[in-house]
N, C-alpha and C positions, 0 to 999 in steps of 0.2 A: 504493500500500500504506500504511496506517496503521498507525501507532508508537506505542511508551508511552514518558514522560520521566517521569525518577527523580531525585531532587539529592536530597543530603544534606550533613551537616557535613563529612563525608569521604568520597569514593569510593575503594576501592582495587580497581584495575585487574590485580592479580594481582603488579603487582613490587614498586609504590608508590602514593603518596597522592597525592590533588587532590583540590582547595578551590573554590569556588564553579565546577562545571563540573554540568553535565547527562550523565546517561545514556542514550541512545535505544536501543530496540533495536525491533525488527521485532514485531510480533503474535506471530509464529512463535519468537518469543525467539534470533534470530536479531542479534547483536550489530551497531548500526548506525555508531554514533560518540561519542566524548566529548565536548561541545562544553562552551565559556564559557557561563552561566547567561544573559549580556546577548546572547547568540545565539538560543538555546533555543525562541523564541517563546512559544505559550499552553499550556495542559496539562498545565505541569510537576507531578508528584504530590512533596510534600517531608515528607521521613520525619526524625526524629531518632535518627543514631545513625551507623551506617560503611555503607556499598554493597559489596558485597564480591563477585566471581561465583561461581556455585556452591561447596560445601564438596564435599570428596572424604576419604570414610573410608575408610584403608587396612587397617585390621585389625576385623573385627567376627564376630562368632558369632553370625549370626540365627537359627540352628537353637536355639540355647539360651533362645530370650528366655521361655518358661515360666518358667527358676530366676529370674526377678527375685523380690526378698526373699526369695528360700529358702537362701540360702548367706549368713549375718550376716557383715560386715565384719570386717574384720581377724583370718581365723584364720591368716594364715599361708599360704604359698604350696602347703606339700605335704598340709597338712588340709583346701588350697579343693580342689586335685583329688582327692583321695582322695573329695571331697564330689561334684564333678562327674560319679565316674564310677561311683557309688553310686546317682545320685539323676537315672537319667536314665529312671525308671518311668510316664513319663503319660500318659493320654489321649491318643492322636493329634491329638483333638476340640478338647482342651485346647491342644495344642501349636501346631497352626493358627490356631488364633485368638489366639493371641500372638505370633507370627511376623505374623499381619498388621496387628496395631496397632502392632510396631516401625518394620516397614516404613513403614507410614503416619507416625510419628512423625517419622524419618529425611529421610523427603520433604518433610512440611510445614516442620522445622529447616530447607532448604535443602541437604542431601546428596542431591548428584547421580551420584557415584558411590561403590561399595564394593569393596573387598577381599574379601569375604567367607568365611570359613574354616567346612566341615563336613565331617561324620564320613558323613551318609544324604544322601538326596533330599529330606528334608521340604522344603527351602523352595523345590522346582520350582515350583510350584503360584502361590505369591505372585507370586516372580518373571518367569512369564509374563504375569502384565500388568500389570509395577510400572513405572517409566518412569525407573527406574533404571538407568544402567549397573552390570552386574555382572560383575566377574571373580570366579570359583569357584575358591577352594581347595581339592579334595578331598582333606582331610587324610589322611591313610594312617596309623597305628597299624599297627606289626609289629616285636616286640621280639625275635624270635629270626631267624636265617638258617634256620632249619629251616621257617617261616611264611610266608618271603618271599613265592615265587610265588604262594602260595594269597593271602595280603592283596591282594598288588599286583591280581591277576583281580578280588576282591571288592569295591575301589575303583575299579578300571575298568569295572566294571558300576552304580558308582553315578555314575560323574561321565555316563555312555552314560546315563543314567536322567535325569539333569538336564538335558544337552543335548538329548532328545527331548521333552522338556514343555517347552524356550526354545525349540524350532525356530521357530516361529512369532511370540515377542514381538517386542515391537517394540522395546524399547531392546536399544542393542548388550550383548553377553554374549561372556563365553570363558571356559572349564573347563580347570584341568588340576591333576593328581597333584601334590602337595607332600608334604613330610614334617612330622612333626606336631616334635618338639621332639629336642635327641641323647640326650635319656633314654626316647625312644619309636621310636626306629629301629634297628635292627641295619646289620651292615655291609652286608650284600647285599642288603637293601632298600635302602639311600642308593644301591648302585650303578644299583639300576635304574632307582631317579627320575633318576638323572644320565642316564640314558640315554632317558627318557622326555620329558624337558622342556628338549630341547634349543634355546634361543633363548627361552626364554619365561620369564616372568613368574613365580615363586614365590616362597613364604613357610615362612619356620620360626621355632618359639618359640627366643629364642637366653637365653640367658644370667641368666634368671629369678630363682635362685635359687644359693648357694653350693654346697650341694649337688651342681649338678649337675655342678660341676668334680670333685668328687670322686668320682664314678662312674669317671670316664676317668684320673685320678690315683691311685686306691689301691681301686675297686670295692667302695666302703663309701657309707657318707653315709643323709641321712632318704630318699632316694628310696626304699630297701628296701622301706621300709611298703607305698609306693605299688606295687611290683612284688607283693608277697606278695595284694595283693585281687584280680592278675591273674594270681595261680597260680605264680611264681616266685620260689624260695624268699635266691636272689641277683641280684645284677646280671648282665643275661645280655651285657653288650658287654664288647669289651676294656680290658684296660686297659693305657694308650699311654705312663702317666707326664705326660701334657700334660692342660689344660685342655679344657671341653667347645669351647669355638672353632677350636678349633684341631687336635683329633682328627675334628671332623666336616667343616671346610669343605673343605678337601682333596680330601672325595668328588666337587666338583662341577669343571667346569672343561668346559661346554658351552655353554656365550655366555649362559647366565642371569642374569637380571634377580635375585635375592635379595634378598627384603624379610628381616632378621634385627628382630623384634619384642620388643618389652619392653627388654631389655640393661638388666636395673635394676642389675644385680652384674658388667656390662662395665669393667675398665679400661681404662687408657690403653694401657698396653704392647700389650694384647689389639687394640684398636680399630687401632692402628699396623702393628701385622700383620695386621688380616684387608685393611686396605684396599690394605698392600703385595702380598697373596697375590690380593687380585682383581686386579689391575692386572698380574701377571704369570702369569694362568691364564684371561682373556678371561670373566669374569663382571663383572656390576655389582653392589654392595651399594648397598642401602637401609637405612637405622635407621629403623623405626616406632617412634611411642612412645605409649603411651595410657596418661596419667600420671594419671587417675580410677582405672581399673583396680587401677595400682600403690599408688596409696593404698588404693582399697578392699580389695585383699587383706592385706597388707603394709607400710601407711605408709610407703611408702618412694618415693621421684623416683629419676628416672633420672638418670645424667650427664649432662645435656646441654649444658652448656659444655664438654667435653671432646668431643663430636662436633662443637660451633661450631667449637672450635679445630681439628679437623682436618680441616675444609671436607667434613664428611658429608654424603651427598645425606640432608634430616630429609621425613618425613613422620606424618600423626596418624592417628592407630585411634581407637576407642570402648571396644576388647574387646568384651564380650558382656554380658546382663542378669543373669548368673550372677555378674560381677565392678564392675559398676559401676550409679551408681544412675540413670542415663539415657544415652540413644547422639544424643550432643549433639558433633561438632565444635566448637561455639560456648562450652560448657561445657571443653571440653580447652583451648579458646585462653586462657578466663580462669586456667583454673586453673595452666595454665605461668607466666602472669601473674603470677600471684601468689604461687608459689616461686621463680620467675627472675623477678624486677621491673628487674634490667638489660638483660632482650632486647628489644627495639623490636617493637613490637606490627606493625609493617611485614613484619619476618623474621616473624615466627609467621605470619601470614596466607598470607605465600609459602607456608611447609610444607602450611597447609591449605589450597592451593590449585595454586597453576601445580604446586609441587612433587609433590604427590600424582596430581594428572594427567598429569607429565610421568611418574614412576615406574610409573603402571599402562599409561601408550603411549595415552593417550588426550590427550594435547595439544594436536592438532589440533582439537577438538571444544570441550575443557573446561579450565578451569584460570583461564582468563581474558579479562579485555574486549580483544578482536582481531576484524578482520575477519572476517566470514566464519562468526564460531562459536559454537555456543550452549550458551554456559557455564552459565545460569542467572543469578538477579540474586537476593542473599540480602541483606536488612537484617539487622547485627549490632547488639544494645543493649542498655542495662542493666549499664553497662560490661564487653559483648560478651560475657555471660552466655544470651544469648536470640537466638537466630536464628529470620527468619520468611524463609519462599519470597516473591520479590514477582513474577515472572516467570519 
């Protein structure tokens, strides 16, 4: 069988770095060995920049990528959705063929797997023959218990719509029911996805926006706006006296994996007990962060030295082309870089990598250079501004 050799200034292998070694892997991109460059023999191809195995994006909305440059920067978190859920009128024609240039975008950057979060089935269609691994979010939207049953069938019929157009792809895939954020779920919807998505892998928007603690504290706050364009003239949840973290995770405690996304308005107190509340109710948190995103809504970074400090499993999104100005892993590593300039560009690579593949259960396969697996092989450059697929 014939191999291709890769060397660069650095390779990182998914934990850490090494310096003058070679890459082999198999045709089949089937990962073969690290070796010394004075081993390597002929062929080596030598690239300027880092080696890195595939990128894994945990949070994306490829259903959305029409809105790129239609939602301007920085309005603010409750006038981007107000804008989201106004401005979602287009061409199917349209929306297809923007969903397939992201796609394409995504792959050539070197993302080998997503997260992906939608509302319909529009991206069945790409994703049966993208070479993507996908796990599907079927975001569910049900803001009253009067709605429940009816949403929860109407999303079981779209994520039943995407799993029969994947039946056939070829990269692996898995679907399942999430909830969209705790300013878009009511009580008796959260019970049902609890009881729908037991052992598995889900996502919800957590902690966004000030706001949305004050729903669940005093049933006031900017969210109003946003309920009034969906017909509700108050906040239809309860209100608990507690923050949104903490009135909604409660609901869960069925061996779930929870990616919690954004946390741009998380503290420490908050992060200290959700992590204490999984560890004593049999779920796993994830912190995603896609700090493009937060800038382009918002100007604002997330915590993230207060997730380092308390050993968070970190992993990276892109969000969608409605919030950010490209779906670039390689773009979210420089840009942590360069509002966090104390974190080791080592750790960051972890998050976008072994981390995000061990968080979506695809470790085995992806994340990093190991026997056996084929992670992909991505040049980072440009001071790891620019990812290219090399295998």
């Amino acid at each position: 069988m014939s191999f291709k050799k890769f060397t660069a200034g650095k390779i990182f292998d998914g934990f850490q770095f090494h310096t003058d070694k070679v890459l082999i892997v198999k045709n089949d991109g089937t990962f073969e060995a690290l070796v010394p460059l004075s081993e390597a023999g002929e062929d080596v191809q030598t690239a300027e920049g880092v080696i890195t195995p595939g990128l894994i994006n945990c949070h994306c909305h490829l259903e959305l990528s029409h809105l790129k440059n239609v939602i301007p920067p920085h309005t603010g978190l409750i006038e981007f959705l107000c804008s989201v859920v106004t401005k979602r009128g287009f061409p199917q024609e349209l929306i297809q063929e923007e969903i397939e240039k992201a796609e394409s975008e995504m792959y050539q950057n070197g993302i080998v797997a997503v997260g992906d979060i939608g509302n319909t089935a529009d991206t069945a269609r790409i994703k049966s023959r993208s070479k993507i691994y996908w796990q599907n979010f079927v975001e569910v939207l049900s803001f009253t218990n009067e709605k429940a049953d009816e949403n929860i069938l109407h999303y079981q019929q779209v994520a039943k719509e995407l799993e029969q157009q994947l039946l056939h792809s070829s990269a692996p895939h898995r679907t399942v029911l999430v909830p969209h954020a705790p300013y878009t779920i009511s009580p008796k919807t959260f019970e049902a996805i609890n009881k729908l998505t037991k052992n598995q892998v889900i996502s919800m928007h957590n902690q966004e926006h000030p706001a949305e603690n004050d729903l669940y504290e005093t049933g006031g706050g900017e969210y109003l706006k946003l309920f009034k364009i969906v017909g509700l003239e108050k906040s239809p949840f309860p209100i608990t006296g507690k923050n949104s973290i903490r009135s909604v995770l409660p609901y869960f405690n069925n061996g779930q994996t929870i990616f919690l996304v954004h946390n741009t308005s998380m503290k420490e107190e908050d992060i200290i007990w959700a992590n204490d509340y999984a560890a004593e109710n049999n779920i796993k948190l994830v912190y995603c962060l896609c700090i493009n995103a937060n800038l382009y809504i918002e100007n604002k970074v997330p915590p993230i030295d207060l997730f380092i400090k308390h050993h968070c499993h970190i992993v990276l999104g892109t969000d969608s082309y409605s919030s950010n100005w490209q779906l670039s892993i390689a773009k979210e590593v420089a840009t942590i870089q360069k509002h966090f300039p104390h974190i080791p560009l080592e750790t960051i690579l972890q998050w976008a990598t072994q981390n995000g593949a061990k968080a979506l259960r695809w470790e085995n396969e992806l994340g990093s250079f190991e026997k056996g697996k084929k992670p992909g092989v991505v040049l980072l450059k440009n001071q790891h501004t620019v990812s290219k697929k090399l295998a």
